[in-house]
C-alpha positions as CSV (number, residue, x, y, z in Angstrom):
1,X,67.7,112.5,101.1
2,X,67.8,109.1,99.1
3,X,71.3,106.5,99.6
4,X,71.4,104.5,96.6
5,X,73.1,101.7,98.9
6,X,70.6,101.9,101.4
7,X,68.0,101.2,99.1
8,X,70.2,99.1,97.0
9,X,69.8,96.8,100.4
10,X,66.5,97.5,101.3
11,X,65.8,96.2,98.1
12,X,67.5,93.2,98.3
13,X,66.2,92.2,101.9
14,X,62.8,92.7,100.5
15,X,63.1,90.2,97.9
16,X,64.8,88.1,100.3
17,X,61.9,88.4,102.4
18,X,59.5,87.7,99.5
19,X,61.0,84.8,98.7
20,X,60.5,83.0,102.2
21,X,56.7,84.5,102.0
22,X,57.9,86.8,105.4
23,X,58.5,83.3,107.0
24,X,61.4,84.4,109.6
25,X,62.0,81.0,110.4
26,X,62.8,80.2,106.8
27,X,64.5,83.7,106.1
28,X,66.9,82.8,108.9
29,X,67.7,79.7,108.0
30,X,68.5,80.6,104.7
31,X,70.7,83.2,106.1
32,X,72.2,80.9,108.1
33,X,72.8,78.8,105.2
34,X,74.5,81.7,103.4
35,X,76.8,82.2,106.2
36,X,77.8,78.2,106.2
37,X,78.6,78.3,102.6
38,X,80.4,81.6,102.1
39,X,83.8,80.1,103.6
40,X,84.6,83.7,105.6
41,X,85.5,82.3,108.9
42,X,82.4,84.0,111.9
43,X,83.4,84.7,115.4
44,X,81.5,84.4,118.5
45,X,82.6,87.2,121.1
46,X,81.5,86.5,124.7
47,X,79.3,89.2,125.8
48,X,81.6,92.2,127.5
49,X,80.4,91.9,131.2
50,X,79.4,95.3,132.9
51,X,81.2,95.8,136.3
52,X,79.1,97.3,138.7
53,X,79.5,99.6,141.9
54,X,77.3,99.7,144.5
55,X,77.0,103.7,146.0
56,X,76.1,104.6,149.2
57,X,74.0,107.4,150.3
């Protein structure tokens, strides 16, 4: 089975990734960059903390 939008992405990631010559650094950056400039406000959730119990045997 073949999703237009999945391939629709794939697609675009892989000329992103073409562009930048596979260079992660760069790709991530420019990513980055594209974050900055879209104006949609990003928030950073603190990691949920796992509580643990300790059972005895």
């Amino acid at each position: 089975m073949t999703d237009p939008i999945v391939e629709e992405v794939r697609e675009a990631r892989m000329a992103h990734t073409l562009k930048f010559k596979g260079d992660l650094n760069l790709i991530c950056e420019d990513l980055k960059r594209i974050q900055k400039e879209s104006g949609h406000k990003f928030v950073r959730l603190e990691p949920k903390r796992i509580q643990t119990t300790i059972q005895t045997q």
